[in-house]
Structure formats: C-alpha cells, structure tokens
N, C-alpha and C positions, 0 to 999 in steps of 0.2 A: 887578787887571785894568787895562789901557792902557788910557787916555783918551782917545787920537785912532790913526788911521791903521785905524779899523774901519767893517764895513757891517753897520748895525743897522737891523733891520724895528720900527718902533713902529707899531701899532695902535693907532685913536683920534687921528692925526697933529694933526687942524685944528683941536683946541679945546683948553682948559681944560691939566692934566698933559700931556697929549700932544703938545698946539702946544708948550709951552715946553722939553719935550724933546726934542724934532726940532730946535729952534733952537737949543738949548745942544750939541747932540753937533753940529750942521753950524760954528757955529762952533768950534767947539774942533778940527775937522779929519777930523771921520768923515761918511763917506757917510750917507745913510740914506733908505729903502725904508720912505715917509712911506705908510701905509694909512687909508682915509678914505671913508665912503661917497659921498661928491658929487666929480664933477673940478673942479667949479665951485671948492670953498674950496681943492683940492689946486695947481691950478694959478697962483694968484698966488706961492703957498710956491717952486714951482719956477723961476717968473721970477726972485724973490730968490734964493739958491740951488742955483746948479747943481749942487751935487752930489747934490741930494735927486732920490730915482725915486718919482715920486707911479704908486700903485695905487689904483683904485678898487674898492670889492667894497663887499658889506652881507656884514659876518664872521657875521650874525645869521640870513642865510638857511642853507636848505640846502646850497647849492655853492659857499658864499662861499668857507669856508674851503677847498675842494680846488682852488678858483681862482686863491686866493693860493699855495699852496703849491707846484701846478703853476710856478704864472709865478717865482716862487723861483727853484726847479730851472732850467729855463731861461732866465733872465736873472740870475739874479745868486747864481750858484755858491760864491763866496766871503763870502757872508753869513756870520758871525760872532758878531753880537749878537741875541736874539731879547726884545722888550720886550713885553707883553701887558699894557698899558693899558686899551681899550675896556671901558665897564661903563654898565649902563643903571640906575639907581635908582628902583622906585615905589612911593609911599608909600603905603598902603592897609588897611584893616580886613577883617579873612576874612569878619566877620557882617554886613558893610554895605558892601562893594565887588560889581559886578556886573564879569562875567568875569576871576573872578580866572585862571581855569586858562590862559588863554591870557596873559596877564601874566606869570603866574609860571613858564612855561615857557620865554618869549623869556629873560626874566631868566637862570635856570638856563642855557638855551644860551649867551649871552652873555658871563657871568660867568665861569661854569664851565668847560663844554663845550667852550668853544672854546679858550681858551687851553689845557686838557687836548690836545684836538686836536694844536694848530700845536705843540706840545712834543713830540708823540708823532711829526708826520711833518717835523719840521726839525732834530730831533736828529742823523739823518743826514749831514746837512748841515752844523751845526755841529760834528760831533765830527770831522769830516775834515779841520778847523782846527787852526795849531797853538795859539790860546786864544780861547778861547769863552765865551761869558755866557747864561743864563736870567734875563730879570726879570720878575718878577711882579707889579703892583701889587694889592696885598688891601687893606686899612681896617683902622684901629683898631676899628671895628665887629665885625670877626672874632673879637674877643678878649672882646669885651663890647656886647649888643648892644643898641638902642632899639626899641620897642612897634611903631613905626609903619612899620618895614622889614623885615618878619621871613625874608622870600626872599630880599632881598638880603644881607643877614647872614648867612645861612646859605650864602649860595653864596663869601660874603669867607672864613669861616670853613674852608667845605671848599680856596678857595685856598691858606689857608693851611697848610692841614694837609698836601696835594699837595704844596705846593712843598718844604716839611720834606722830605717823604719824597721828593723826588724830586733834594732836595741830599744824603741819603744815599746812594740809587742811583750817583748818578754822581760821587761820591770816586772819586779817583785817574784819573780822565777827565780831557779838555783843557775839560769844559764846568763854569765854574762856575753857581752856582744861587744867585741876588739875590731878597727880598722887600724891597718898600717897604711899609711899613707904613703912610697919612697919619691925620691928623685930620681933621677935615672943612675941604675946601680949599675958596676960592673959585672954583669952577668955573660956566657953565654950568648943569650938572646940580641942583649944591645952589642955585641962586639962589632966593631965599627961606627959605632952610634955615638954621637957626643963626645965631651969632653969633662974630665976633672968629677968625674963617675965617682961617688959615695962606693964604698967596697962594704960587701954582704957582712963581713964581720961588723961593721960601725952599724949598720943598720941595724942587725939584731942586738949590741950593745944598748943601742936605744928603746926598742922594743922590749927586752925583757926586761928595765927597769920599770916602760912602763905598764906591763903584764902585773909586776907584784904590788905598782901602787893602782891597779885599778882606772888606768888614765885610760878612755876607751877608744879615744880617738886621737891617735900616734901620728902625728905630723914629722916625718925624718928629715933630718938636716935641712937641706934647699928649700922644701917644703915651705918648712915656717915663714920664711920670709916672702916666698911664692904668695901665701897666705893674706901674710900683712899688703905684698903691693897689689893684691886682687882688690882686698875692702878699700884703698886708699885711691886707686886710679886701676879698674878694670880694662880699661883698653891700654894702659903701659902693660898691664899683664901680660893679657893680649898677644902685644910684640912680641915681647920677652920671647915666648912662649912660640909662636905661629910658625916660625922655620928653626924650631929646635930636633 
C-alpha cells in the first residue's frame, strides 16, 4: 500500500493511537479527515496542518456515524484510506458493577458497531479508488482475554474475526483489509492500567512499515510473543493474560 499521496479518515483523531496517526500519515504526505468528538482538541490539529479536515461527530451516538459518512460523500469523494481507531474501555465486575447494560452497550456500539457500519457504507467509496485500505485497530486482548474487561474483549475479538472475514471478501478488489493488533499502549484510556506500556509512537512505527509492505495482520510488540505462547500452551496464555 502507498505511504503518502492518500486521504485517510482516522477516527478517535485527538488522543492516544489516533493523534499520533493523524500526525505520522500528515506528515509523511497524506491528507487526512482527523474525526473527534470536541472541535475544541480538533482545531489546534488543523492550525498545525493544513491538510488535515477536522470532523466533529460522537461516532457513539445514534447519527454520528450517518453524519460522518454523509459529509464523506460530499466533501471528500476521493477518500481512500478508512482507519477505525475509536474504542472506549471499562473495566467492571457483572456481580458488583451498577448499570452495566447501558455500559456495555455503548461499548459494543463503539467497538463494534461502528466500525462494522463506516466499512459497510464507505466501501463504496473506497472501492471507486484505484488502491484502498481498511484498518482496524483490535487488541491483543482479542486473542486472549483478562477478567476485568470482558465487553470490551469481546467486542476486540468480534473485530477481529470481522476484519478476517471481511479481508477474504474483498480479495481481488482495489480495497486492502489491515488489523493492528497492540498490547496494551500508553494511552489516555489505559492510564493506570498495566505496566511497561508499548508508547503510540512505537506502535505506528511498526504499523506503517507494515502498511507499505502489505503485511495485513500487524501483530505489535508483546503481541507476537502473546501469539507464539497461545499456539504452544493456550492455558499459560490464559494466565499470562487473565488478571492483566
């Protein structure tokens, strides 16, 4: 896949994986249609930046996402790259959290939902291109999950299984189909979470090498080895993994 001379929508633009991939693809030479619920953190991005088109939406509500895809369509035709970053993590016990259903519903929309969504109505769009990208960011959590997340794990996991199947769909299309795989990054969201946190720059270091060779399933740092001791003894994984 090409490195620069594209217009790529990342969702989740202002913080954490998503600020530092908005900045790596603007400079490296690509537009990109930075998505973000507040204009307030969107708008200094674009003072730095001209070529970034700050959108504001909540992808979480009901109309977000037909707002964004709408304003797609009519501004910016020639989009290309479709990134689906945004994810909301919470951590919570079913037998001792109060409202969980309404938690674990934004979750599932967020995660899920939406990124399903913007794939199903911007493929149009991208596949009128003559080279295209899907990326998805799921978690190593997908693969093996911990006690204290179990919605959010589950919605990593159905990403991940979506984007498989939905990189077999479209063989032989102009649209390829990317998973980043992370560990758990210093984000924002994880702050207080774990320890010895991979930082969003290393992550997309690794990601955009393997964007321009076409590797479509990006396993980052901890990952790989997560990997390896899942095939070799899935319940040491398991451990590893269950009160992380």
């Amino acid at each position: 896949m090409k490195s620069s001379g594209n217009k790529i929508l990342i969702t989740g633009a202002t913080s954490g994986i998503g600020l530092v991939l908005t900045e790596r693809f603007l400079e490296m030479g690509n537009a990109v249609v930075g998505v973000g619920r507040r204009t307030e953190t969107l708008n200094p991005l674009r003072e730095k930046y001209p070529d970034l088109f700050p959108f504001a939406c909540d992808l979480g509500s009901a109309h977000g996402p037909d707002e964004l895809v709408l304003h797609v369509k009519q501004q910016h035709p020639d989009l290309n790259v479709l990134i689906n970053n945004a994810a909301i993590q919470y951590n919570y016990h079913f037998l001792e959290a109060a409202d969980i259903p309404a938690r674990a519903a934004y979750e599932i929309n967020l995660n899920l939902t939406v990124p399903v969504q913007l794939c199903a109505l911007l493929l149009p769009v991208l596949r009128g291109q003559q080279q295209a990208a899907v990326v998805n960011v799921s978690s190593g959590l997908a693969l093996v999950p911990k006690k204290s997340a179990p919605v959010y794990c589950g919605t990593k996991a159905g990403l991940h299984l979506f984007t498989k199947a939905l990189r077999y769909q479209l063989e032989g299309s102009p649209v390829k189909v990317f998973e980043i795989i992370p560990p758990v990054v210093d984000t924002p969201m994880t702050a207080g979470r774990g320890s010895n946190k991979l930082s969003p720059a290393q992550l997309v270091d690794e990601f955009v090498r393997a964007f321009a060779n076409d590797r479509f399933e990006v396993n980052i740092g901890k990952v790989k080895l997560l990997r390896l001791i899942s095939r070799l003894s899935p319940a040491l994984a398991d451990r590893i993994l269950k009160n992380g």
